[in-house]
NUTORTI-782206 format. One record per residue (C-alpha): y, z, x. Coordinates in steps of 0.02 Angstrom, whole numbers, always signed. Example, Ala and Ser with C-alpha at 12.3 -4.5 7.8 and 13.67 -1.06 7.14 Angstrom:
% residues 2
yy;zz;xx
-225;+390;+615
-53;+357;+684
END
This chain:
% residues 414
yy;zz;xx
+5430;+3059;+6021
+5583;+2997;+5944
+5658;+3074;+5809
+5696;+2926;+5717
+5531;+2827;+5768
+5432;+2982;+5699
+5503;+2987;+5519
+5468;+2778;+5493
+5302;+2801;+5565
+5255;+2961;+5462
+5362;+2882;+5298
+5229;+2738;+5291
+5089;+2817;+5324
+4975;+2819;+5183
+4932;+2991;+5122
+4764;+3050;+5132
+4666;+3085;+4971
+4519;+3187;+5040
+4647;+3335;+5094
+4792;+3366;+4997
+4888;+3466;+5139
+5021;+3541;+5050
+4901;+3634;+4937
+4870;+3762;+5051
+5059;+3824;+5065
+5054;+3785;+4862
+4902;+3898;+4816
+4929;+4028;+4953
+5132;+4045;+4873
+5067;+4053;+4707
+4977;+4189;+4737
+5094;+4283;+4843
+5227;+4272;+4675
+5096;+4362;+4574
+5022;+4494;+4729
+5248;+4527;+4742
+5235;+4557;+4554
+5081;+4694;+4552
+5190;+4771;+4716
+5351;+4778;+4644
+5279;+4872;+4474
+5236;+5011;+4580
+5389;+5000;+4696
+5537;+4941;+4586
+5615;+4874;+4728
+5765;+4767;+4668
+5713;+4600;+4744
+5887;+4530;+4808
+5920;+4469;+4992
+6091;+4459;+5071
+6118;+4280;+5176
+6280;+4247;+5244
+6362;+4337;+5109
+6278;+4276;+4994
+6158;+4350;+4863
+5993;+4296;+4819
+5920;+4374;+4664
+5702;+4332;+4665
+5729;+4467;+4509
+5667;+4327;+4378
+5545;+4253;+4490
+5456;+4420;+4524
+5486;+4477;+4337
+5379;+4325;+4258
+5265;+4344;+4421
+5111;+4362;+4320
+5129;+4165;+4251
+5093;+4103;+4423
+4914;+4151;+4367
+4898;+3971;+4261
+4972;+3879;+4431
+4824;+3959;+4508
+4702;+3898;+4378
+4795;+3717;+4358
+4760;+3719;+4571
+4586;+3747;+4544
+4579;+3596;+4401
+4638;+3478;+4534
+4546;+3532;+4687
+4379;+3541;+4568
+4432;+3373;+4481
+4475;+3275;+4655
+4317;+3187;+4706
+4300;+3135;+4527
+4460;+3054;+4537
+4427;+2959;+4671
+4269;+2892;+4614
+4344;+2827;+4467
+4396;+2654;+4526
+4225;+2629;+4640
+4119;+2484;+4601
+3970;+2590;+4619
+4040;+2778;+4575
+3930;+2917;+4658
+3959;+3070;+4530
+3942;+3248;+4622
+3793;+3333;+4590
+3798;+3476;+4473
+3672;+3589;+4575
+3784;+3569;+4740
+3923;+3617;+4637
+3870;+3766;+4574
+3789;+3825;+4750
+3952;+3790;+4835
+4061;+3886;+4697
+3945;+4015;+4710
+3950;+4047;+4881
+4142;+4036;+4863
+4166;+4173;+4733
+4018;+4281;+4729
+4015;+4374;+4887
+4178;+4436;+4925
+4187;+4461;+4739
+4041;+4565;+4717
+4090;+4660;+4869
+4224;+4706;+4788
+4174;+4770;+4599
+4018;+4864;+4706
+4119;+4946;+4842
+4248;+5016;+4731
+4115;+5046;+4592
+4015;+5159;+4729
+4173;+5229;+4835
+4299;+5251;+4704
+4260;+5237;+4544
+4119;+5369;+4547
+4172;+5492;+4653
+4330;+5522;+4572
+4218;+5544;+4385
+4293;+5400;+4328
+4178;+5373;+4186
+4194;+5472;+4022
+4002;+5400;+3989
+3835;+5335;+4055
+3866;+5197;+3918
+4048;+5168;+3982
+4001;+5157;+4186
+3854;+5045;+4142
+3957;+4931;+4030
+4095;+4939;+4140
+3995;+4873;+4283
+3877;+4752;+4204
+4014;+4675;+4135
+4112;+4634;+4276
+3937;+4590;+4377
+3918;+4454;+4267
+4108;+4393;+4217
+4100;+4461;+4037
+4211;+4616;+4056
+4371;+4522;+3991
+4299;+4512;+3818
+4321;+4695;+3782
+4462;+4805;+3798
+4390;+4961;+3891
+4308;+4831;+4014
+4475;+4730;+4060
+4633;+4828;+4043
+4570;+5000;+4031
+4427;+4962;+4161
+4393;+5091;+4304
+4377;+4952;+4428
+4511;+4793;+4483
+4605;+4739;+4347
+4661;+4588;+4419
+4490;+4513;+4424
+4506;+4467;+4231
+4564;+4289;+4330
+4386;+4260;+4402
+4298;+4300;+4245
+4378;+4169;+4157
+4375;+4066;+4310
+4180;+4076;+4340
+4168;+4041;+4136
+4266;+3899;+4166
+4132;+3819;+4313
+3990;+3832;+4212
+4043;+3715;+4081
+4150;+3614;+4219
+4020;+3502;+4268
+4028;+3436;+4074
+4192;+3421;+4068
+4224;+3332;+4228
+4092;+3186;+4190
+4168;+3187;+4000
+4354;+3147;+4091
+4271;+3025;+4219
+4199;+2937;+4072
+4325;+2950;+3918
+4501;+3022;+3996
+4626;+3006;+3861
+4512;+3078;+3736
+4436;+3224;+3856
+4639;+3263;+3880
+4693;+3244;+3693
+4525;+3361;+3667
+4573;+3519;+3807
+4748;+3498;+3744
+4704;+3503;+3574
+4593;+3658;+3589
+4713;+3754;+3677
+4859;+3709;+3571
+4742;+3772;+3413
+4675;+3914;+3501
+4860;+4004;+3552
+4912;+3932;+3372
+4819;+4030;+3270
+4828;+4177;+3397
+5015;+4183;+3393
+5008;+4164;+3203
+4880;+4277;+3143
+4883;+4409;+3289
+4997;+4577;+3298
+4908;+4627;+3467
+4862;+4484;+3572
+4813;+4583;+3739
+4628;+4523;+3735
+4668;+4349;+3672
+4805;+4282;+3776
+4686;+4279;+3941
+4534;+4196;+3869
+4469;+4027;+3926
+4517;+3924;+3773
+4692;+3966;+3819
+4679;+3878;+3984
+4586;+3713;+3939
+4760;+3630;+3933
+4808;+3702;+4096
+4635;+3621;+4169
+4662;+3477;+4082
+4831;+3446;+4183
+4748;+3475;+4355
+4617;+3341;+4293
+4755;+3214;+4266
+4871;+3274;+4430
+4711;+3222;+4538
+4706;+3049;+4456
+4890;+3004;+4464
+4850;+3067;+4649
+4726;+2967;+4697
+4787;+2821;+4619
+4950;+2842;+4704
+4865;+2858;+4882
+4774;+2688;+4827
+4894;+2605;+4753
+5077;+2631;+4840
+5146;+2593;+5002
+5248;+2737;+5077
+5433;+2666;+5140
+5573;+2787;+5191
+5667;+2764;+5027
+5484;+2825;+4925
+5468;+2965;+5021
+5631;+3024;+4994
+5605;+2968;+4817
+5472;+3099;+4786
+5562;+3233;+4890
+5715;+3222;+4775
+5585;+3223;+4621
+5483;+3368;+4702
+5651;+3480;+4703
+5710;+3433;+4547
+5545;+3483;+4474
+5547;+3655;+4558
+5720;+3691;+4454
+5651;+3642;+4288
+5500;+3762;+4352
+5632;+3880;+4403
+5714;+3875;+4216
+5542;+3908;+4132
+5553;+4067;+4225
+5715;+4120;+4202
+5668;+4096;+4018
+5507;+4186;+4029
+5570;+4350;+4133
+5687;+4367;+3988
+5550;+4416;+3896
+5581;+4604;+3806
+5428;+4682;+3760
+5253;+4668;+3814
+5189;+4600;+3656
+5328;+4466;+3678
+5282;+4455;+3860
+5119;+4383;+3814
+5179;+4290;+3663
+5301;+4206;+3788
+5167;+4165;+3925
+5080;+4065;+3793
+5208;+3969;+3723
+5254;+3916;+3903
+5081;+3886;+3945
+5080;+3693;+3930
+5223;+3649;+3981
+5241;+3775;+4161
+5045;+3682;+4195
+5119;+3511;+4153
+5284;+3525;+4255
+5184;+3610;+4412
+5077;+3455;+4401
+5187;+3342;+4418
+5274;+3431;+4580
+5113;+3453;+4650
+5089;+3263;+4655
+5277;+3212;+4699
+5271;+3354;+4851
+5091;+3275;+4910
+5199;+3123;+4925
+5360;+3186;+4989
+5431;+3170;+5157
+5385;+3260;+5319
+5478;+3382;+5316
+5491;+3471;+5125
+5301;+3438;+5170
+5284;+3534;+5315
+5368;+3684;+5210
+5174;+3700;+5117
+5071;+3614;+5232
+5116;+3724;+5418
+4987;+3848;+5512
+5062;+3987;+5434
+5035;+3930;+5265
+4849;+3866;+5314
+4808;+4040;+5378
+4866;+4117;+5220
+4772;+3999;+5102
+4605;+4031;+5200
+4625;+4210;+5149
+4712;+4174;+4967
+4561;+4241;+4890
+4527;+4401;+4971
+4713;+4449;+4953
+4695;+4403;+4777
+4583;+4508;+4765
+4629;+4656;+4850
+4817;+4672;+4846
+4830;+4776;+4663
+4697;+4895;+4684
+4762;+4950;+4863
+4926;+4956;+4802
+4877;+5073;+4667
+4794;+5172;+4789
+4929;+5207;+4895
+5031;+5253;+4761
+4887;+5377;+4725
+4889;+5435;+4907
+5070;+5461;+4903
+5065;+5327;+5064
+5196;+5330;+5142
+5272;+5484;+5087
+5421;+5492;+4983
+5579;+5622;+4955
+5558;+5607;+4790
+5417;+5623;+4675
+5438;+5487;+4597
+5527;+5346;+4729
+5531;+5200;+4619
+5611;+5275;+4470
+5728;+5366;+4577
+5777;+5198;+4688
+5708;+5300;+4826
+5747;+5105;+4952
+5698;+5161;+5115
+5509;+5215;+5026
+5523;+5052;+4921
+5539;+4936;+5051
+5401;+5042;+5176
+5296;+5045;+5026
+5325;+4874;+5010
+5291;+4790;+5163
+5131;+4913;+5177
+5071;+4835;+5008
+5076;+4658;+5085
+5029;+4706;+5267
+4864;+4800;+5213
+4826;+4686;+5088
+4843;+4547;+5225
+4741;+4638;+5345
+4582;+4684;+5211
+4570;+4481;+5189
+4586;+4428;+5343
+4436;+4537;+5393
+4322;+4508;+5238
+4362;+4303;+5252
+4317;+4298;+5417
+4185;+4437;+5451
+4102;+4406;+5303
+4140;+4274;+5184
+4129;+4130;+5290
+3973;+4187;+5377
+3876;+4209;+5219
+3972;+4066;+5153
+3900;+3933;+5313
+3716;+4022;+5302
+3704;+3979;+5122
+3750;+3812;+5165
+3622;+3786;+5285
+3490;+3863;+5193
+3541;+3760;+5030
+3544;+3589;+5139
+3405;+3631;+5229
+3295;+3654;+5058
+3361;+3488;+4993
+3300;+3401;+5153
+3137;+3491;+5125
+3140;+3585;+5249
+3110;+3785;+5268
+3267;+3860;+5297
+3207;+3965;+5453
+3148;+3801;+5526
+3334;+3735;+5500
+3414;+3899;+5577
+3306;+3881;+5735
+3332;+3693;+5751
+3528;+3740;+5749
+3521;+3886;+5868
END
């Protein structure tokens, strides 16, 4: 096709507000910032790369990795918000039903999440006597079985499982109140945003005013309401958009320009945050940053959704599809198996201890091995046994709504 022919044909095309294409190279980037932060405070690499003589320094963008946490919670605010949006200028608006919800988010999270907490619960964690107590191991456990563990500290930063899944606990929290929220911004969406933005701001308030110690308070779902509350509002700018504006070259590039310019204010936030001392001030910084990183990502999310073909094609390729599907799964895995190998002394080092010594040749083998395990763990649990339980659930769920018995609807499909 011709060059020129393509770009006016793809520049008017009206953009499609089912599937938000660039999320997937959005989410599954996100993620990969934090899984390169979690690596690098095991390997110290420096993260710089020569090009053409020139020297790019990631160190502030892996530094402040651990902020690209909210991004992945705003992400989840617009993907869960979405077909609310666009029911919100139907004649006859068809809200989602709560019960499919929660059966479909279930599905999502629970199995590759539980297999996770139980296998290293049963293959690591006890083994290796672990557990101090009977009290502590069944706490420990419980807690994380049923999302509650980041509400005490020997249960979320000291627990003897996967740190890192303090994210779904507040996550899951967050769904079960969602379908309340969601109808509340259909219905009322100024005040629903004035309220999550409201709580949040009064919630990290009085936390940064009254708290010394904020490790079990600066993770918490009130924190986050105004980072939810900004994915609400990027799906209905985005749906309105795809309604309401008619692509041309000149908007295209319009919203490519804006998309990049947002990236370097995003880029400045975290310069400013990875300049952050201490951990206390770490934490105290992540907060105060909270809004406006959610706010600022929002915004780029909708102007890149709307940009031109090609700064497109940068989050919406095969690659990046691929790496979305497993997002979760690496999410999941990449800290604890980079712990591990530490542990394992894999691969082996000169020194005894290779990142404190800028050991480079076992930083950057150590390194790549992080990512290219982690890669390999999700690939096989997404495929081999998320998605299967994830498309049996869904039959048996639709086939008890039709009223049907579900072994019925498995033998009718073959």
């Amino acid at each position: 096709m011709n060059l020129a022919k393509w770009w006016r044909e793809d520049a008017c095309a009206q953009v499609n507000a089912r599937h938000v294409d660039v999320m997937d190279g959005i989410r599954a980037l996100c993620i990969f910032i934090v899984a390169w932060y979690h690596i690098w405070q095991q390997s110290w690499l420096w993260p710089t790369l020569d090009v053409g003589g020139f020297t790019l320094n990631f160190d502030p963008l892996v530094r402040s990795g651990y902020i690209w946490v909210d991004a992945m919670l705003l992400i989840s605010g617009f993907l869960l918000f979405l077909p609310y949006a666009r029911e919100l200028d139907s004649p006859a608006p068809r809200m989602p039903e709560a019960a499919g919800f929660y059966v479909r988010r279930a599905l999502r999270i629970l199995p590759s999440y539980w297999l996770s907490v139980l296998s290293i619960f049963c293959f690591a964690a006890l083994p290796s006597g672990a557990y101090h107590s009977t009290s502590y191991m069944l706490r420990d456990l419980i807690s994380h079985l049923t999302f509650t563990h980041v509400f005490a500290y020997d249960t979320y930063v000291a627990t003897q499982l996967n740190v890192v899944l303090w994210t779904l606990a507040v996550e899951v929290q967050f769904y079960l109140i969602f379908p309340l929220l969601a109808r509340a911004f259909f219905r009322k969406p100024a005040l629903t945003y004035a309220l999550m933005l409201g709580a949040s701001l009064l919630y990290r308030g009085l936390v940064l005013a009254t708290c010394t110690d904020t490790t079990l308070l600066v993770n918490q779902l009130p924190a986050f309401f105004d980072v939810y509350a900004n994915g609400f509002l990027a799906a209905v700018v985005f749906v309105r958009l795809t309604r309401d504006l008619r692509h041309t070259p000149c908007t295209r590039i319009l919203f490519t320009a804006l998309s990049v310019m947002l990236l370097c204010v995003v880029w400045h936030i975290v310069v400013r945050q990875a300049g952050s001392g201490s951990t206390e001030e770490i934490r105290r910084g992540q907060m105060i940053h909270r809004y406006a990183f959610s706010a600022v990502l929002s915004a780029f999310i909708v102007c890149t959704a709307n940009a031109g073909a090609l700064w497109r094609f940068l989050f919406s390729n095969r690659l990046m599809r691929y790496l979305s599907a497993i997002s979760f799964n690496f999410y999941i895995w990449h800290q604890y198996l980079a712990v591990k190998l530490r542990e394992w002394g894999i691969p082996p080092s000169v020194s005894a201890q290779p990142n404190f010594d800028g050991e480079m040749p076992w930083q950057w083998q150590y390194t790549l091995l992080c990512f290219a395990l982690a890669l390999l763990v999700a690939t096989l649990i997404t495929y081999a046994f998320e998605r299967p339980i994830a498309r049996l659930g869904a039959r048996v769920y639709s086939a008890r709504r039709a009223g049907r018995k579900p072994k019925d609807d498995l033998r009718a499909r073959g």
